[in-house]
C-alpha positions as a Markdown table, in Angstrom:
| # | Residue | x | y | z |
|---|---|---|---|---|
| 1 | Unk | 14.0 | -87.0 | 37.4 |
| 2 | Unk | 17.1 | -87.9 | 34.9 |
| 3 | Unk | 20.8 | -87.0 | 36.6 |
| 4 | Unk | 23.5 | -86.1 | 35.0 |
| 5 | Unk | 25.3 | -88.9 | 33.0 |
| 6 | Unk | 22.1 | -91.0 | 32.0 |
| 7 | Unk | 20.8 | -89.2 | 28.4 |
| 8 | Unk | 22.3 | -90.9 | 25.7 |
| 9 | Unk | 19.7 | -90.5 | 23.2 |
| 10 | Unk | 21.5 | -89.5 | 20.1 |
| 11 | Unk | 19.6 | -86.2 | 20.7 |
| 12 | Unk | 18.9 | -84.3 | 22.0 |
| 13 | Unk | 22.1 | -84.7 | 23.8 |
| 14 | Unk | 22.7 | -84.4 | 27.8 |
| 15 | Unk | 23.3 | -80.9 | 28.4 |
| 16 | Unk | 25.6 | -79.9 | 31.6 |
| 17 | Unk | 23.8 | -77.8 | 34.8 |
| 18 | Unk | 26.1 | -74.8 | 34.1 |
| 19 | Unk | 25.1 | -74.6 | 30.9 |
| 20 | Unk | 21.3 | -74.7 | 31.6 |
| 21 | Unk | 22.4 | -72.0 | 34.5 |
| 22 | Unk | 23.1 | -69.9 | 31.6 |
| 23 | Unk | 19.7 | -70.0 | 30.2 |
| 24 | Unk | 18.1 | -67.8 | 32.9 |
| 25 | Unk | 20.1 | -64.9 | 32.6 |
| 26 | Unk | 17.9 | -61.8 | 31.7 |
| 27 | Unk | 17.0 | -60.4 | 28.3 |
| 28 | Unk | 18.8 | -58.2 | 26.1 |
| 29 | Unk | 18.3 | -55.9 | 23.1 |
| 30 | Unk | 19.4 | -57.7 | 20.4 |
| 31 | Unk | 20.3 | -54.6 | 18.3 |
| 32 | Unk | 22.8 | -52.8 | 20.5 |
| 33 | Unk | 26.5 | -53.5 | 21.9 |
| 34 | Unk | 25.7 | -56.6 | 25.0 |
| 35 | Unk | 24.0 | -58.6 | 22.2 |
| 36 | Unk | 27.0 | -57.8 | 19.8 |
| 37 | Unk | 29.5 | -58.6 | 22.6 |
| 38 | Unk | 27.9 | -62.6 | 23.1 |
| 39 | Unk | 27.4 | -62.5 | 19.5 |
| 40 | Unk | 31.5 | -61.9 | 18.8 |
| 41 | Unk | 32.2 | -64.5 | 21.7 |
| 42 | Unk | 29.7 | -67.0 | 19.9 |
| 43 | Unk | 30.9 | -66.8 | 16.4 |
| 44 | Unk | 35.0 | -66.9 | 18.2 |
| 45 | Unk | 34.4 | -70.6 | 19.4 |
| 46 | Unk | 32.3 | -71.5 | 16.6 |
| 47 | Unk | 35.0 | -70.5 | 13.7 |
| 48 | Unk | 37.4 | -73.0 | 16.2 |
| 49 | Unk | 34.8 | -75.8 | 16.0 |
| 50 | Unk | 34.1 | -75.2 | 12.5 |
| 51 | Unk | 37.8 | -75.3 | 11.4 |
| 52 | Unk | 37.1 | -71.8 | 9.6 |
| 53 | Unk | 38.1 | -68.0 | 8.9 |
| 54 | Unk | 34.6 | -67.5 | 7.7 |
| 55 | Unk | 31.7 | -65.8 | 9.2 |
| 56 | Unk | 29.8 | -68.6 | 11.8 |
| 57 | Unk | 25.7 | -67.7 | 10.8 |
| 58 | Unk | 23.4 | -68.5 | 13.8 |
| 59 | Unk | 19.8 | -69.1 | 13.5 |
| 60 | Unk | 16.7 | -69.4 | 15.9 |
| 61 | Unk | 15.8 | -72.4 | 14.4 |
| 62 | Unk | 16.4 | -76.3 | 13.7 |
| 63 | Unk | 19.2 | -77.8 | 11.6 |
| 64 | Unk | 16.5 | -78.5 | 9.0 |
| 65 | Unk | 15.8 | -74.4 | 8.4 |
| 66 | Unk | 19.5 | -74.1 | 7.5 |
| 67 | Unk | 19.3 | -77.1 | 5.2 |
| 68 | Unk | 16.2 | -75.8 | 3.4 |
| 69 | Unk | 18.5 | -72.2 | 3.4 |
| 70 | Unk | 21.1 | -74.5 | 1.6 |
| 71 | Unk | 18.7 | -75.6 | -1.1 |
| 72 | Unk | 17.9 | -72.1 | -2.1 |
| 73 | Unk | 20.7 | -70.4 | -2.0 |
| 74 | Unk | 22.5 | -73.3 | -4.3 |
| 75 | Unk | 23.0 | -72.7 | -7.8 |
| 76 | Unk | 20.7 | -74.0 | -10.4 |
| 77 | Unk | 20.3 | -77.2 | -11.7 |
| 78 | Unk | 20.2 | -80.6 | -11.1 |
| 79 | Unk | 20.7 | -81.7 | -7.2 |
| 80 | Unk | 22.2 | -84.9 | -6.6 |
| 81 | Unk | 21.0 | -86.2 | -3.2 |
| 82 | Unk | 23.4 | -89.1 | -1.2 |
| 83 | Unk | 20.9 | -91.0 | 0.9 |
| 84 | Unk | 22.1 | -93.7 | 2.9 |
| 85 | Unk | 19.3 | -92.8 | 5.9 |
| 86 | Unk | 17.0 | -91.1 | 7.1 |
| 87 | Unk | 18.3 | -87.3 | 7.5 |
| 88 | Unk | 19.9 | -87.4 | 4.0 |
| 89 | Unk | 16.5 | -88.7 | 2.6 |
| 90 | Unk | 15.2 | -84.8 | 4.5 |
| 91 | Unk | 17.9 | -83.1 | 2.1 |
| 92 | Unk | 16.7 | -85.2 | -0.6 |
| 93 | Unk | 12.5 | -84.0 | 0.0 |
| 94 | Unk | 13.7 | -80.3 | 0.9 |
| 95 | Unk | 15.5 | -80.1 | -2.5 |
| 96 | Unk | 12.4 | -81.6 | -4.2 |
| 97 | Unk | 10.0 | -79.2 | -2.3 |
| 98 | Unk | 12.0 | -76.1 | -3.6 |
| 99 | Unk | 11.0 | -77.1 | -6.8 |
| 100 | Unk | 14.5 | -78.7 | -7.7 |
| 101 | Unk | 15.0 | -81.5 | -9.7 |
| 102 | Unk | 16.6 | -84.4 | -7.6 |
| 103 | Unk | 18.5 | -87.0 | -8.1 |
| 104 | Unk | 19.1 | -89.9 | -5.4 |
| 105 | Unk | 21.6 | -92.4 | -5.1 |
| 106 | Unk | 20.3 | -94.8 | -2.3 |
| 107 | Unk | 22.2 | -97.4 | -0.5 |
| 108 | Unk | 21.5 | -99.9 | 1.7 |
| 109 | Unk | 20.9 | -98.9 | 5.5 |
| 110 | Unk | 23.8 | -98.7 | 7.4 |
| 111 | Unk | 26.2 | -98.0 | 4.4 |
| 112 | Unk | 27.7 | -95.1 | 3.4 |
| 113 | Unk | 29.0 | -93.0 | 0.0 |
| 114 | Unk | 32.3 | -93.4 | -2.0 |
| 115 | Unk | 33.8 | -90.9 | -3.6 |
| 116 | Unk | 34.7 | -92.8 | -6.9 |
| 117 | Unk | 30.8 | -93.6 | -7.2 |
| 118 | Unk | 29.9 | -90.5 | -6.4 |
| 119 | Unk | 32.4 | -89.0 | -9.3 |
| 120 | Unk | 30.5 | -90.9 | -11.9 |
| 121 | Unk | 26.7 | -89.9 | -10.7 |
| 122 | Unk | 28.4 | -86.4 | -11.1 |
| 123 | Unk | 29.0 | -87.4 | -15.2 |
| 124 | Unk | 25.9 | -89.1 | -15.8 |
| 125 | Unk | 23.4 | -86.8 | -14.1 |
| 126 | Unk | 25.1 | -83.5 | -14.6 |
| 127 | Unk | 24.0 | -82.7 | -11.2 |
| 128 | Unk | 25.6 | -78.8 | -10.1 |
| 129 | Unk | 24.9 | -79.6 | -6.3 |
| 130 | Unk | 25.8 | -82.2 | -4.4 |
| 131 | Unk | 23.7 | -83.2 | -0.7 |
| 132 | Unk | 24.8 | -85.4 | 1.8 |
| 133 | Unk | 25.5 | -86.1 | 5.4 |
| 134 | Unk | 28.3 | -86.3 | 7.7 |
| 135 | Unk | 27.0 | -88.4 | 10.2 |
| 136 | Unk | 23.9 | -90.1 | 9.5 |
| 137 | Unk | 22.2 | -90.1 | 12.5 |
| 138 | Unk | 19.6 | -93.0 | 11.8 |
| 139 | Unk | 22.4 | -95.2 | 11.1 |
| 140 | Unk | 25.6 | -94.3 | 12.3 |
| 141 | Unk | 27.2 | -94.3 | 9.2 |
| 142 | Unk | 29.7 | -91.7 | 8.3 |
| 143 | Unk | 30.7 | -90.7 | 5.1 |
| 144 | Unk | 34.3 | -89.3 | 4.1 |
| 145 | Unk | 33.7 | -85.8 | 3.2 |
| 146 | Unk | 37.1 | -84.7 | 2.7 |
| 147 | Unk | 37.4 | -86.9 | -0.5 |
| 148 | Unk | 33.8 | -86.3 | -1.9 |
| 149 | Unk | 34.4 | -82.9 | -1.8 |
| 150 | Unk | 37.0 | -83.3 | -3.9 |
| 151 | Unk | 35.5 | -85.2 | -6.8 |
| 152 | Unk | 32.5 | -82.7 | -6.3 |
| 153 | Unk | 34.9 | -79.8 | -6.9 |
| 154 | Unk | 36.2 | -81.7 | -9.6 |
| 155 | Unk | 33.1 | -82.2 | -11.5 |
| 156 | Unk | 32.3 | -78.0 | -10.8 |
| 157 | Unk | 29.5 | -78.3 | -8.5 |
| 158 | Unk | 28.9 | -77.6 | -5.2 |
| 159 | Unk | 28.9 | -79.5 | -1.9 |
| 160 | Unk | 26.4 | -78.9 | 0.9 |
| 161 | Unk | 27.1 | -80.9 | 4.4 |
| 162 | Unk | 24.5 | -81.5 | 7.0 |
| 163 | Unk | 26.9 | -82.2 | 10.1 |
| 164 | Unk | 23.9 | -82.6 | 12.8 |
| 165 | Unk | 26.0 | -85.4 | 14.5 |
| 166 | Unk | 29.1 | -84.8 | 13.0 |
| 167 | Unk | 30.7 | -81.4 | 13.7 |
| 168 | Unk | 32.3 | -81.5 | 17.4 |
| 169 | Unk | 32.2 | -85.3 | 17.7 |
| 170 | Unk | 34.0 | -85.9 | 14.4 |
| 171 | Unk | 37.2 | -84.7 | 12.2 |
| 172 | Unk | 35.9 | -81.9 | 9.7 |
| 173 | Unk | 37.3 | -78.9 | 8.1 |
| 174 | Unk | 35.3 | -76.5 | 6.7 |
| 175 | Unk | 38.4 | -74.4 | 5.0 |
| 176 | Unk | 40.7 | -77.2 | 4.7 |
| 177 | Unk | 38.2 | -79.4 | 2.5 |
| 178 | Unk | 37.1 | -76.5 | 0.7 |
| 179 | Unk | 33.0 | -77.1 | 2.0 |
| 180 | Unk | 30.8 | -74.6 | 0.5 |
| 181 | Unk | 28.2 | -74.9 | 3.0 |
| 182 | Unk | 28.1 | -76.9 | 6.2 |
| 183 | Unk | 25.9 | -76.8 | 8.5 |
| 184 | Unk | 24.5 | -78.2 | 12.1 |
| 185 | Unk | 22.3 | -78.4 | 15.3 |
| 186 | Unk | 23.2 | -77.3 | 18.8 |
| 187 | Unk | 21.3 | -80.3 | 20.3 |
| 188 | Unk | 23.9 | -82.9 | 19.1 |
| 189 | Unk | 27.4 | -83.2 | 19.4 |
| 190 | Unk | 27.7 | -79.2 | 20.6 |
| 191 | Unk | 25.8 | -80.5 | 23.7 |
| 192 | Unk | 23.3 | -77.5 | 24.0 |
| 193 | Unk | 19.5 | -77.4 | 24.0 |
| 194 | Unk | 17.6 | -77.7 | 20.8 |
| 195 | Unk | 16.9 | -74.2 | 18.9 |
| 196 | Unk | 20.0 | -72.7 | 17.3 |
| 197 | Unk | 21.2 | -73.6 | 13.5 |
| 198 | Unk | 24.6 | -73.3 | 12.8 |
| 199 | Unk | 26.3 | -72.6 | 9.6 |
| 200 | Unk | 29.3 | -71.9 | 7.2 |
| 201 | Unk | 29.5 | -70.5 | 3.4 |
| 202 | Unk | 32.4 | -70.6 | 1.6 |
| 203 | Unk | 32.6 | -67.2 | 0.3 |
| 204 | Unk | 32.5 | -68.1 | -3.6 |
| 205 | Unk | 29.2 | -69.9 | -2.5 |
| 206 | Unk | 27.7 | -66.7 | -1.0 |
| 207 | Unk | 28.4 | -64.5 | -4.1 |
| 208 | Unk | 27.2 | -66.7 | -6.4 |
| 209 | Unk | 23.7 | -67.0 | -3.9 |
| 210 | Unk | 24.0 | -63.1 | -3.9 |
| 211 | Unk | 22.5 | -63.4 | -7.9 |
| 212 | Unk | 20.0 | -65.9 | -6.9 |
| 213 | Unk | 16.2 | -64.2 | -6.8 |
| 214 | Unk | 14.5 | -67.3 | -5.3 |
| 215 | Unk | 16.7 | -67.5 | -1.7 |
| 216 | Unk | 13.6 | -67.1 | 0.6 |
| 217 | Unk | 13.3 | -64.7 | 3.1 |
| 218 | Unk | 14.2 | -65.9 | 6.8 |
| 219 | Unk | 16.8 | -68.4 | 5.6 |
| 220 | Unk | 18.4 | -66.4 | 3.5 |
| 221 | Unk | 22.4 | -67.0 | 3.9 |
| 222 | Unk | 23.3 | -63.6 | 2.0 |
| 223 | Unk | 21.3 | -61.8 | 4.8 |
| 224 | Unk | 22.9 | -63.9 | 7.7 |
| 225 | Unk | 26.4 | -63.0 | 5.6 |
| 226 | Unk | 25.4 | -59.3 | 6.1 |
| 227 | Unk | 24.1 | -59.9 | 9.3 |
| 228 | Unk | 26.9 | -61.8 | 10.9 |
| 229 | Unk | 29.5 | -58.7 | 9.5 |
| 230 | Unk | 27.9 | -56.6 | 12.2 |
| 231 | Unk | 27.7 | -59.6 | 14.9 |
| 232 | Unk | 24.0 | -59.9 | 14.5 |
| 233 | Unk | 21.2 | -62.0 | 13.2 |
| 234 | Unk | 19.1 | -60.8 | 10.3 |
| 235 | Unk | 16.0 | -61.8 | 12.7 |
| 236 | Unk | 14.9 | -61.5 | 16.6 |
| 237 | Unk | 17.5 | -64.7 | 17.9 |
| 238 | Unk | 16.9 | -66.9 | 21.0 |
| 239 | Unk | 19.0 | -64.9 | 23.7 |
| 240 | Unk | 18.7 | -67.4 | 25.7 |
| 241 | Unk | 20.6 | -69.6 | 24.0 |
| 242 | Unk | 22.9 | -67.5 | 22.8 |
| 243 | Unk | 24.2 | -67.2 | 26.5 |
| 244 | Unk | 24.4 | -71.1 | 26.6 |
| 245 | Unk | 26.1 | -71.5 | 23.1 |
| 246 | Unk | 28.7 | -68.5 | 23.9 |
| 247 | Unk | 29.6 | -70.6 | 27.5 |
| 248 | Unk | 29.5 | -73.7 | 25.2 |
| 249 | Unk | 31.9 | -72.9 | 22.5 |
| 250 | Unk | 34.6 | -71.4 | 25.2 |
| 251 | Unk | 34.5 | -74.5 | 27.1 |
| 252 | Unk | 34.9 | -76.9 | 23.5 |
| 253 | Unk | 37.4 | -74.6 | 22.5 |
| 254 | Unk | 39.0 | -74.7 | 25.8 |
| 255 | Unk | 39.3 | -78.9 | 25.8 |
| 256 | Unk | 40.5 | -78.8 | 22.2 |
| 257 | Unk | 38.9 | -80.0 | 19.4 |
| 258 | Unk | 41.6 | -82.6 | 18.8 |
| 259 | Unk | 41.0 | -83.8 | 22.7 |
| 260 | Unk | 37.0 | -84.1 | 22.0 |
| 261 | Unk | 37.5 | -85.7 | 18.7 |
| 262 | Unk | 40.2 | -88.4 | 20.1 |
| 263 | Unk | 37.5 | -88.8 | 23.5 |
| 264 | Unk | 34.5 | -89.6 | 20.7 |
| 265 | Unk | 36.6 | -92.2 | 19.1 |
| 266 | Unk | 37.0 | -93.9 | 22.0 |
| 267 | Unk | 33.9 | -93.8 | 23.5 |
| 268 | Unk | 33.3 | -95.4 | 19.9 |
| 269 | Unk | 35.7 | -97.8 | 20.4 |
| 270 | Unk | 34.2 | -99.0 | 23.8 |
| 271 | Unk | 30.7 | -99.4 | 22.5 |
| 272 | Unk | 31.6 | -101.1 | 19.4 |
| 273 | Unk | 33.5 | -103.2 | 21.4 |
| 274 | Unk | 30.6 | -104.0 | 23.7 |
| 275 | Unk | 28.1 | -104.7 | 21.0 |
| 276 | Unk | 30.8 | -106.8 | 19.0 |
| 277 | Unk | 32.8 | -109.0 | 21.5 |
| 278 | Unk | 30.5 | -109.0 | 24.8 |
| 279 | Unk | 26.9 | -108.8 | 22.9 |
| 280 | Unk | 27.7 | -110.7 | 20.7 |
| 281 | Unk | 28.8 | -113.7 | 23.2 |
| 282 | Unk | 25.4 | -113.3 | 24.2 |
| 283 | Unk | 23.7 | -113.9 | 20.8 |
| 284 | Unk | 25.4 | -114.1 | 17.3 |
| 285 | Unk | 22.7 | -111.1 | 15.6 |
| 286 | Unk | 24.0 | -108.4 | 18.2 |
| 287 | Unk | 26.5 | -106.1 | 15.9 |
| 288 | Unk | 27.1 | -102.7 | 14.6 |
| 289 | Unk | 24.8 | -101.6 | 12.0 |
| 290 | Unk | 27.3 | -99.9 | 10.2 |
| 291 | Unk | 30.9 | -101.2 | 8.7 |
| 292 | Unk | 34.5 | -100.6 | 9.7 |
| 293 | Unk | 34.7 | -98.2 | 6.9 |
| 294 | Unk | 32.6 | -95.7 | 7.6 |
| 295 | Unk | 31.2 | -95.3 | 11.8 |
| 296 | Unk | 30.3 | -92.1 | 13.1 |
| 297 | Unk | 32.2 | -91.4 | 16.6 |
| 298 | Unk | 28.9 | -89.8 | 18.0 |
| 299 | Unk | 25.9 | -92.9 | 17.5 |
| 300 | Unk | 26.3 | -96.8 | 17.5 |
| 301 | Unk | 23.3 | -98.6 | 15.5 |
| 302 | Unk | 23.3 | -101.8 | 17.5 |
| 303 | Unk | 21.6 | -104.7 | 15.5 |
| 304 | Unk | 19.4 | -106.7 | 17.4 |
| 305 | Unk | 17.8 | -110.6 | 17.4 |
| 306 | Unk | 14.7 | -111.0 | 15.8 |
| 307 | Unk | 13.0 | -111.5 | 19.2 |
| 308 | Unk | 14.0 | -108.3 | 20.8 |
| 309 | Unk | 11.8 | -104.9 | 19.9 |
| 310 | Unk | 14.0 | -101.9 | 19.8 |
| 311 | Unk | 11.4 | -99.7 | 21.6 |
| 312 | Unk | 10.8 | -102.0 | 23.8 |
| 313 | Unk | 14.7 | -101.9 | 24.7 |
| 314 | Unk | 14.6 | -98.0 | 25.2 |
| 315 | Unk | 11.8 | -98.7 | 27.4 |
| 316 | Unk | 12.9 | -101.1 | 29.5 |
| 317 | Unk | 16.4 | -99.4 | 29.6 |
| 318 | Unk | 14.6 | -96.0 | 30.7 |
| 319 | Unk | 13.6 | -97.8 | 33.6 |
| 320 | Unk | 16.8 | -97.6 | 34.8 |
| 321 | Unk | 17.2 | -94.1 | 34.3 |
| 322 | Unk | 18.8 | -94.2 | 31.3 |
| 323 | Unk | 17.4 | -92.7 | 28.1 |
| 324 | Unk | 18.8 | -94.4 | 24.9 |
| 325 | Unk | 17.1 | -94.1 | 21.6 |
| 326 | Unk | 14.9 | -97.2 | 18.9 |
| 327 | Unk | 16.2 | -97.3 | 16.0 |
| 328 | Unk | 14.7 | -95.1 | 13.4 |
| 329 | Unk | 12.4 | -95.4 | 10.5 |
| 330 | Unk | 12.0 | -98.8 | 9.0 |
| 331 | Unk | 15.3 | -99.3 | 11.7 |
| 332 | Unk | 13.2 | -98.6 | 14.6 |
| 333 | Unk | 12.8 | -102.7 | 16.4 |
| 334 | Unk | 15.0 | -103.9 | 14.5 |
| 335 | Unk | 18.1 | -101.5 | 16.0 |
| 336 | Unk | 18.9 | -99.3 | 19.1 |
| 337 | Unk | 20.7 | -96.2 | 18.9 |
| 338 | Unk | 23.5 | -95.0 | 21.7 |
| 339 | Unk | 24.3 | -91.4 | 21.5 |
| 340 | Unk | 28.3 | -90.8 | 22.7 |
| 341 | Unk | 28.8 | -87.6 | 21.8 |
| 342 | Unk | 29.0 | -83.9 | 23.3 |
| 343 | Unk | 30.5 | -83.9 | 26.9 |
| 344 | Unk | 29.9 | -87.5 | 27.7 |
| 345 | Unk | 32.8 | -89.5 | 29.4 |
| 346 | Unk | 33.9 | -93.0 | 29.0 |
| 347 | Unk | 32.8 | -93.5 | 32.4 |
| 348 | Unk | 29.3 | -92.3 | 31.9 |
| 349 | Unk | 29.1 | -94.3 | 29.0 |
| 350 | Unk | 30.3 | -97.7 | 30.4 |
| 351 | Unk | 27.5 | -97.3 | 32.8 |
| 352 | Unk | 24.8 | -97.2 | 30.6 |
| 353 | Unk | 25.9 | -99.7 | 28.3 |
| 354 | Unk | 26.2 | -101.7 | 31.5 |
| 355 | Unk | 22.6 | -100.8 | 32.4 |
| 356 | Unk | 21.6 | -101.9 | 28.3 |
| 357 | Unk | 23.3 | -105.2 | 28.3 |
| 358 | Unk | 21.4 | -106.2 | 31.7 |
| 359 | Unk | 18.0 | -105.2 | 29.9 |
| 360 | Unk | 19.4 | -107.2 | 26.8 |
| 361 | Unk | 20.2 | -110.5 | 28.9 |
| 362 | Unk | 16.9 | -110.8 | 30.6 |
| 363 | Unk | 15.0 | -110.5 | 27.2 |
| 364 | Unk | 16.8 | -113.2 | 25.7 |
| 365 | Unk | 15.8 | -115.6 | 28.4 |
C-alpha cells in the first residue's frame, strides 16, 4: 500500500488522509439548507482560487463534461482550437463533435502558443472562439493566457481555458484577464479525488449562451448559473466530494494562493534542475521536454535516451513505491511525466526524484 508523499503521477494527484476522512461523512439532501451551507463554503474558496467575483459552477463529473459545456454554450461560428498536446487536441474533437467547424493550429510537442500568432489565425480564419489550455498536461507546456486573451478580445471572440493542471499550481485570473470561461478538475492541482468539474463564466459569456437553443441539457452553464444563485447544482451532485472539496478549498485558501503558486515554482525549479544539470551529467538526451518560455509549475516532461522505455521507467520506479507517470500519446517511451503539484512538498519531491534517478542509472548500464 502507497504512503503519503509517493504519488506523483500528474494525476490523479496524492490526496491528504484528512481529506479522504471527509469522504465518509453521511448523506445529505441536496435540496435543503446543510447541502446549501457546504455548497456556500465550496463556491467561497473556489472564487479565492479562481481569482473571481463570479459564481464557481460545480459538476459531478470530469473536466472534459465542462469542456464539452464550453463548446455549446459558445457562440456560433468558427472555433479555433490551440493544440500543442494531447488535452487541447480533446477541445479540438469535442468542438468537432458538436458539429462545430474547427480550426487547429498545431505545434510541435512540447511547445506552446504566442499571442502575436494567435492574433493573425484570428484574421485569417474569422474564428469567434478561441480553445486552448493552460497547462498541457501531456507536455508540460504552458501557455500565457493573460496575453492571448487579450488579442482574443481584441479580435471579438471568445476565450475558453481548460486549466486541469493549471488552476492552484499556476498564476491565473479569471476577472483580471477577462476569461469568459475557465474551467478545471479536482484531481489535479486542487489535490482531491477525481469526480467534480469546476467552472467560471464571465457574465457577458452566460447571456449571450442564455439565446443559444443547442446548449445540451446536463452541461448546460445557464442552468449551473441559475443553479449556483441558490447554492445548488442543477443535478443530484457527489456529496461526498463536496465535503472533501469544501475542507479543500479552506485549507488552499488558508496557505494563500500566492504561497502555493511560489511552492509550485519551486518544486519546478528543483526538478528542472535535476533533469538538466544532474541527469543530464548522466547522459546528454536527459532534458525538459518543454522550453524556458513556457513550463507548467505542476508536470516536468523529462526527455529520455533512446534506450530507456518510459513505461518501463514508471514501472521500475513503482517498485519503489513511487508512482510517476510514461509519457503520453506518441510521448509515451520516449518521456516520463513528474506531477509536483497540489499539496506536495519540496521534500517529498526530492525523494522521489531521488528514487527516479537510481532507476535511471541502473538502466543506462
Amino acid at each position: 500500500m502507497l504512503t503519503n508523499g509517493t504519488f506523483f503521477l500528474p494525476g490523479p494527484t496524492e490526496v491528504r488522509p484528512e481529506i479522504l476522512q471527509e469522504l465518509t461523512r453521511p448523506m445529505l439532501p441536496h435540496r435543503g439548507a446543510a447541502f446549501e451551507a457546504i455548497y456556500a463554503r465550496c463556491d467561497a474558496g473556489l472564487r479565492a482560487i479562481f481569482r473571481t467575483s463570479r459564481p464557481v459552477y460545480i459538476a459531478s463529473a470530469s473536466a472534459t463534461g465542462l469542456m464539452e459545456g464550453a463548446i455549446r454554450c459558445s457562440p456560433a461560428g468558427t472555433v479555433l482550437s490551440l493544440v500543442n498536446g494531447a488535452f487541447s487536441e480533446r477541445f479540438a474533437d469535442v468542438a468537432v463533435s458538436c458539429g462545430r467547424v474547427v480550426v487547429r493550429d498545431v505545434v510541435e510537442l512540447g511547445m506552446h502558443h504566442t499571442a502575436q500568432k494567435v492574433a493573425a489565425l484570428l484574421e485569417s480564419s474569422g474564428a469567434r472562439v478561441v480553445t486552448l489550455t493552460h497547462s498541457e498536461t501531456s507536455t508540460g507546456a504552458m501557455n500565457d493566457i493573460e496575453r492571448i486573451a487579450r488579442v482574443v478580445h481584441a479580435a471579438g471572440a471568445v476565450i475558453l481555458v481548460d486549466s486541469v493542471t493549471g488552476l492552484a499550481g499556476a498564476r491565473l485570473e479569471t476577472d483580471e484577464w477577462e476569461l469568459d470561461f475557465v474551467f478545471t478538475g479536482s484531481q489535479k492541482a486542487l489535490a482531491l479525488p477525481p469526480g467534480l468539474a469546476l467552472g467560471v463564466a464571465s457574465a457577458s459569456f452566460i447571456a449571450a449562451a442564455a439565446k443559444n437553443i443547442d446548449r445540451g441539457t446536463y452541461f448546460d452553464l445557464v442552468e449551473f448559473e441559475k443553479y449556483a444563485a441558490k447554492n445548488q447544482t442543477p443535478n443530484t451532485p457527489a456529496i461526498s466530494l463536496f465535503h472533501a472539496l469544501a475542507a479543500q478549498v479552506e485549507a488552499i485558501v488558508a496557505e494563500g494562493l500566492e504561497e502555493r503558486w511560489a511552492r509550485h515554482l519551486a518544486m519546478q525549479a528543483t526538478t528542472v534542475t535535476w533533469a538538466e544539470r544532474y541527469l543530464r551529467d548522466m547522459h546528454p538526451a536527459f532534458g525538459v521536454l518543454a522550453p524556458p518560455s513556457g513550463r507548467s509549475p505542476t508536470v516536468s516532461c523529462i526527455t529520455l535516451p533512446t534506450t530507456i522505455s518510459g513505461s518501463a521507467v514508471a514501472a521500475a520506479v513503482s517498485e519503489l513505491g513511487y508512482v510517476i507517470g510514461a509519457g503520453y500519446g506518441p510521448l509515451r517511451d520516449r518521456t516520463i511525466r513528474i506531477g509536483h503539484m497540489g499539496d506536495h512538498t519540496l521534500t517529498g519531491l526530492s525523494s522521489c526524484l531521488t528514487h527516479v534517478a537510481g532507476v535511471l542509472q541502473m538502466m543506462l548500464r
